[in-house]
Steps between C-alpha positions, in 0.01 A plus 500: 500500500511634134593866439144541367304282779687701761373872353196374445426375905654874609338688269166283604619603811550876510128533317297339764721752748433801313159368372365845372774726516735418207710743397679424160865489533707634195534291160639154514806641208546796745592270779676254318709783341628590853554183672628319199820351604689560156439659145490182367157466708343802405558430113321163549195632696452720257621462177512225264587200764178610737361170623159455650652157676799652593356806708240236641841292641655761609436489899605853601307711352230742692169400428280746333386670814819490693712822576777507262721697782410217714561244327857653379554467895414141562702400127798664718435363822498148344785556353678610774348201721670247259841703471511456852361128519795440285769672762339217715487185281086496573336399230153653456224436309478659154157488413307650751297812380524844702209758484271799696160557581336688810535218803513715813836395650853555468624155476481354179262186495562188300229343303439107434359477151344160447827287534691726315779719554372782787441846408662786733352808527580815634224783637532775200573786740757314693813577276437892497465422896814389531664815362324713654584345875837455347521840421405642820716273704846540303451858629515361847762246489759657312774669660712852356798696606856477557606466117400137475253291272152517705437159647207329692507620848570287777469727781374344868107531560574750711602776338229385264221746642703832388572371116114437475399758651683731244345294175153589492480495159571190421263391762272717367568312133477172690164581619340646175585200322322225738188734547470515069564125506239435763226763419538526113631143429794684310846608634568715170234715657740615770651850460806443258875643532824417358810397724754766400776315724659213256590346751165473670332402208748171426420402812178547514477282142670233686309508805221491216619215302583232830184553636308360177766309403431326882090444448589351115816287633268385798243410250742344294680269838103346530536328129835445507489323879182332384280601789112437460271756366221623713629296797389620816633308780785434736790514300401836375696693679783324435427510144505848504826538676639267225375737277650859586825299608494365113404868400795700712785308379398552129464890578819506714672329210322769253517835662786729414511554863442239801396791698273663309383128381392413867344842600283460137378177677451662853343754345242302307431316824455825704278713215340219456369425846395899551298473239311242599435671819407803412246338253377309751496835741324708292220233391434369842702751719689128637870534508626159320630317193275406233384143501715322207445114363798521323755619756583555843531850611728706443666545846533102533718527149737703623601292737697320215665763410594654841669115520695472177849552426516877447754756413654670792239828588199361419382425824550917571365550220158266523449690880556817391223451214258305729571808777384777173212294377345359817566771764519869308297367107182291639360762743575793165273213315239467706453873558490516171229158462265730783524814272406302172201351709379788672557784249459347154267161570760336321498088491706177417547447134262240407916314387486395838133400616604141411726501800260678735248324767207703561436804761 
């Protein structure tokens, strides 16, 4: 698919999503001034050399109603993906076009374009998501004291109960971000702070960065393995496992840190599937996982991870996160769910009626 013919389908796309409620994004020079890869670039955008044809080849650019933050994000993430795919000696597909627009889910979906190249596409509140669960749960998982660098903990589920117990706030941060996300259809409505701890906030970028890095590689392992579009039958689920397995080599091979790499994955996985139940709680007051043509859910994925090759800890580490997020966070969340219902008549963003049977 052209540079050109690719914008064109996602920015097709992300207007019939939005339909009425375009907001302009900045101007086209503005964006191209930031993201432009050298001087050289800017000069021809916009002086003398400026080419009509040239910006209509170029494939990554944002389209005109596309977040220029975001799209800064996903011109990283790509990059990253193929640093990483060449660690590996995988070969990926080079002209497949990345974009956003409001599709009520956290996995990114693929799109089939008429026999072209696909389209991927990420919800546009899913990236600010990510850091803000990221965020929250570096608070948890790293470790102080005794003089040395803080590292992810890998303390027994048992002792488990006491650390939680004494992180509230995060929790607390944890919570505020789903309930934006699900009520207001925006994270970046969530109450915002600043981790003061560097350490904290490198890992929570990391966390940040393999968990999208895992929905775009996964997204990516469908083209590259060639499996169908739109298939739904019984080699699905093995299609799917083919997938993250494709998708968690590239970010182990990427990620500054195997740890941190693997928890940004189980993380994703775990945010992912509370989400989807506590959408799915407070629209029909039914405690389960969204329906999902595109992918299993997210419980059966993490199966492949809890099965891979992993660096030493992260076993410790995956319990003691399941233990804080299942046992101590989801009851906090669905207090909080009753209080939204019964106190402010709040409702599911109409982001996620798509994926919601009726009452």
């Amino acid at each position: 698919m052209s540079g050109a013919l690719g914008q064109h389908m996602l920015e097709a796309l992300q207007r019939k999503a939005h339909a009425e409620t375009l907001v302009p994004f900045p101007d086209i020079g503005e964006i191209l001034s930031k993201y432009a890869e050298t001087v050289r670039e800017v000069w021809l955008l916009t002086g003398e050399g400026y080419s009509e044809q040239w910006l209509a080849d170029k494939a990554n650019l944002p389209t005109p109603i596309q977040n220029p933050i975001t799209f800064g994000t996903i011109v990283d993430l790509q990059r990253s993906l193929n640093r990483a795919a060449g660690l590996t000696g995988v070969s990926l597909p080079d002209d497949i076009i990345v974009g956003t627009a409001p599709t009520g889910g956290t996995n990114a979906r693929t799109v089939a374009v008429r026999g072209e190249s696909p389209l991927i596409v990420f919800d546009d509140g899913v990236f600010t998501f990510a850091w803000l669960c990221s965020k929250a749960v570096s608070q948890l998982l790293l470790v102080h004291g005794d003089g040395a660098i803080p590292h992810m903990s890998t303390r027994p589920a048992s002792i488990w109960s006491r650390h939680v117990e004494t992180s509230g706030e995060a929790m607390y941060r944890l919570r505020n971000a789903m309930l934006a996300y699900i009520v207001r259809g925006n994270p970046a409505a969530a109450s915002h702070y600043v981790l003061v701890d560097p350490w904290e906030a490198q890992a929570a970028s990391n966390l940040a960065v393999s968990w999208e890095l895992f929905a775009l590689a996964h997204e990516f392992g469908h083209v590259t393995l060639k499996h169908p579009f739109g298939a739904v039958d019984d080699s699905r689920q093995q299609r799917e496992r083919e997938a993250d397995a494709f998708a968690l080599e590239l970010v182990l091979a990427g990620s500054p840190s195997m740890m941190e790499g693997v928890v940004g994955c189980f993380l994703y996985l775990q945010c992912s599937a509370l989400l989807e139940r506590a959408i799915s709680y407070m629209h029909s007051g039914v405690d389960e996982p969204l329906p999902s043509q595109s992918h299993p859910p997210p419980t059966e994925r993490m199966v492949v991870l809890q099965q891979a090759a992993l660096p030493s800890g992260c076993e410790e580490v995956f319990s003691g996160l399941s233990y804080a997020l299942e046992v101590y966070y989801w009851p906090t969340l669905v207090g909080a769910i009753d209080v939204a219902l019964r106190e402010r008549n709040e409702l599911v963003h109409l982001r996620w009626q798509n994926r919601l049977s009726p009452k």
